[in-house]
C-alpha angles and dihedrals in degrees: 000000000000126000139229136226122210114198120206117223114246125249112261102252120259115267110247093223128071110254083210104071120084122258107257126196127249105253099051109191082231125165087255096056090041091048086042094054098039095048091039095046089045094047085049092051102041082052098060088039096066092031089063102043094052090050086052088049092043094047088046090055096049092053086039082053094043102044091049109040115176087243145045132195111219118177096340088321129114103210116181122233101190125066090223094060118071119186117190126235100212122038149103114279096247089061092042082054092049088049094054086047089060100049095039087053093047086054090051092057093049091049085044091049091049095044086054093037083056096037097058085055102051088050085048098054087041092053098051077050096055103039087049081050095048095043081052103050095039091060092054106048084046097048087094087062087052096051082055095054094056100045086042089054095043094050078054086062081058094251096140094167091074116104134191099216089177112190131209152061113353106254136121092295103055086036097064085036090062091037097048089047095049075055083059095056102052087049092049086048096053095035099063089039080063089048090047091047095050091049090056100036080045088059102029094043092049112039095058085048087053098043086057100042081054095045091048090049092053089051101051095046088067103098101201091056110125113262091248093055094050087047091049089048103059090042093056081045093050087049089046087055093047092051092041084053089054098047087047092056097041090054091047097045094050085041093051093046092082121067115273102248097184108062127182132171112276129171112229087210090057085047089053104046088051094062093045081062105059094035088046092086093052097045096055085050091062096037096251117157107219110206138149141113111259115194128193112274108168117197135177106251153082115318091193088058096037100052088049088059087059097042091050089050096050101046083046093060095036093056106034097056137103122284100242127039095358126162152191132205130194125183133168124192144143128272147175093330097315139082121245141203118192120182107180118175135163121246134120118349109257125208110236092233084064095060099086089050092065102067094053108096118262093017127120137178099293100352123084095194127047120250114137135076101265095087153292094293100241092094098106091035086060094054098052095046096054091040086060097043083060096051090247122106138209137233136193123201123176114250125237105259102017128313138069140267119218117201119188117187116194116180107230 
C-alpha cells in the first residue's frame, strides 16, 4: 500500500539582531554624524571665508589697475607714468600698440603677484583660525572620553563605587559610558560578595582550628598522659599550626589582592628591621648571617602588609640558603622617585626560567605541591599581591652562585 510522507515544517530562521537592544531612530545623533557635520560645516565655512577675501583682494587690485594706468594721454600725447613702461615717440601704430601690451601686462603681473602675496597670508591667518577651531571642537566632542579615563583610573585605585553617569546626547560616547558603568556594577556586586565570603570563611575556617589547638594543648599539659599519646599529640598540633598558618595566608592573600584604600606613611627601614627581628632567632638557628644598610624610604601604604613582605622575604631567604656560611642581606633606599626593598641571600642556584614558578601559590623550586617544613608555599604569592595592591611590584633575579634576589619597587 502506498505510503505517505509527512514533511516537517522548517524552523523560522534566527534574527540576525539582538531582541534585546533598544529601537533607535534613524538619524542617531552619533559621533560619525556630529564629526561629519562639524568638519563639513568648517570646511564650508573656511571655504567662503577665503573666497571671499580673495574676491575682496582681486576687486581691490583691479580698482588699484585701473585708477593708476603706466600711461596718460594729455592733449593728443601719450605721456608714461611708470619708469617700467616705455612708449616710443616715432613709430608706426602697430609697434606703439605692442609697446601699451607690454605695460599693461606688466601691470597685470604686478597686480597677479599682489593679489597671491595677500592671499598667502590670508591662508595663512585662516588656517591659525581653523586649527585653533578645530583644537577647540575636538576637545570638546572628546571630553567625554576624558571624563572616562578618570573614572576609569580612579575604579583602578579599587574604588568600585565610582560611576560615569555621562549625560548627553545618545550617541557612542554615552553608549560605552553606560555600558562601562552597568560593568561597574557587576564588579561592585561580586567584590563585596568576595568581601562577604572572606569575612565568613575568616570566622567559620578559624574558630574549629582554634578549638582543636586548645583541646590538644589541654591534652598535652596532663602529665600522666602515655608517651604515644603525647607523640601523637604534638604531631596533630604541629599539623593544626600548619593548617592555622594556611588559612591565615589564604585569607591575607585574597584580602591583599584588592588596592589598599586606607594609606598611611610607613618606612620601609622600620619595616624591614621588624621583620630581621623575627626572623633573627631562626637564622641563627641555621647559621645565617643577616647584614645590609638599610636607609629610610618612607611610602603611603599598609604597615601590617608591609611588614609581612618583609617578613615573607626574610623567612624565604632564611630558610632557603646554604648550610654553611650562608647570608642574607636587606637593604632599603630611594630611588628614582620610588622606595625599595632588596633581600639577597645565598642559597641553591635557580634557573632563570623558574623564576616565574615561584610567585604562584603552593609552588617551590622543583615541586609543584607543598609538602616540607619550610612553609605553606604562598610566601612569595603574598608579597606580590600586596606589592601590587600598593602600586609597587616585585622582581626576582637569580643570583650568581646560587640564591635570589628579590627587588620590590613602591612608588612613594
Amino acid at each position: 500500500m502506498p505510503t505517505t510522507s509527512t514533511s516537517h515544517p522548517q524552523a523560522p530562521p534566527k534574527p540576525t539582531w539582538d531582541p534585546r537592544d533598544p529601537v533607535r531612530p534613524l538619524l542617531r545623533p552619533t559621533i560619525r554624524i556630529r564629526l561629519t557635520l562639524l568638519y563639513g560645516g568648517m570646511f564650508l565655512i573656511a571655504g567662503i571665508l577665503l573666497l571671499s577675501i580673495i574676491y575682496l583682494f582681486t576687486a581691490q587690485a583691479l580698482g588699484d589697475s585701473a585708477a593708476q594706468l603706466p600711461f596718460r594721454i594729455v592733449k593728443g600725447e601719450v605721456l608714461p607714468t611708470t619708469s617700467w613702461c616705455v612708449l616710443p615717440n616715432t613709430g608706426t601704430g602697430e609697434q606703439f600698440n605692442d609697446a601699451v601690451s607690454v605695460c599693461l601686462r606688466h601691470q597685470s603681473d604686478l597686480a597677479l603677484d599682489d593679489l597671491l602675496r595677500r592671499s598667502l597670508f590670508a591662508l595663512l591667518g585662516l588656517s591659525i583660525i581653523a586649527f585653533a577651531f578645530g583644537y577647540a571642537m575636538a576637545g570638546r566632542v572628546l571630553s567625554p572620553l576624558g571624563r572616562i579615563t578618570r573614572t576609569a583610573r580612579q575604579v583602578a585605585g579599587s574604588d568600585l563605587s565610582r560611576r560615569i553617569e555621562l549625560d548627553g546626547p545618545d550617541d557612542e560616547l554615552k553608549e560605552l559610558a553606560d555600558t562601562f558603568d552597568e560593568m561597574l556594577d557587576r564588579l561592585e556586586r561580586a567584590f563585596t560578595a568576595q568581601q562577604r565570603f572572606v569575612a565568613n570563611a575568616s570566622h567559620e575556617l578559624r574558630t574549629p582550628l582554634a578549638i582543636n589547638r586548645t583541646l590538644l594543648e589541654v591534652h598535652l599539659s596532663d602529665p600522666g598522659a602515655p608517651v604515644e599519646l603525647q607523640q601523637l599529640g604534638k604531631t596533630l598540633l604541629a599539623t593544626n599550626e600548619r593548617s592555622e598558618q594556611l588559612v591565615e595566608g589564604l585569607l591575607l592573600l585574597a584580602r591583599s589582592d584588592n588596592q589598599i584604600i586606607e594609606r598611611k606613611p610607613v618606612d620601609l627601614a622600620e619595616v624591614a628591621s621588624r621583620g630581621v627581628d623575627q626572623v633573627h632567632a631562626e637564622a641563627e638557628a641555621k647559621g645565617v648571617e643577616i647584614r645590609g644598610e638599610r636607609e629610610p624610604a618612607v611610602v603611603q601604604g599598609n604597615g601590617v602588609l608591609l611588614e609581612r613582605i618583609a617578613l615573607n622575604l626574610l623567612q624565604n631567604a632564611v630558610r632557603y640558603n646554604v648550610a654553611e656560611g650562608g647570608w642574607v642581606e636587606v637593604t632599603t633606599a630611594t630611588e628614582h622617585g620610588q622606595a625599595v626593598l632588596v633581600v639577597s641571600n645565598t642559597g641553591p642556584v635557580v634557573p632563570a626560567y623558574e623564576i616565574d614558578n615561584l610567585f604562584e601559590p603552593f609552588r617551590r623550586l622543583r615541586q609543584e605541591r607543598t609538602g616540607s617544613d619550610k612553609g605553606v608555599g604562598l610566601g612569595l604569592s603574598i608579597a606580590r599581591s600586596v606589592a601590587r595592591a600598593h602600586g609597587g611590584r616585585i622582581i626576582a633575579e637569580p643570583r650568581e652562585g646560587g640564591g635570589l634576589v628579590m627587588r620590590v619597587t613602591l612608588p612613594i
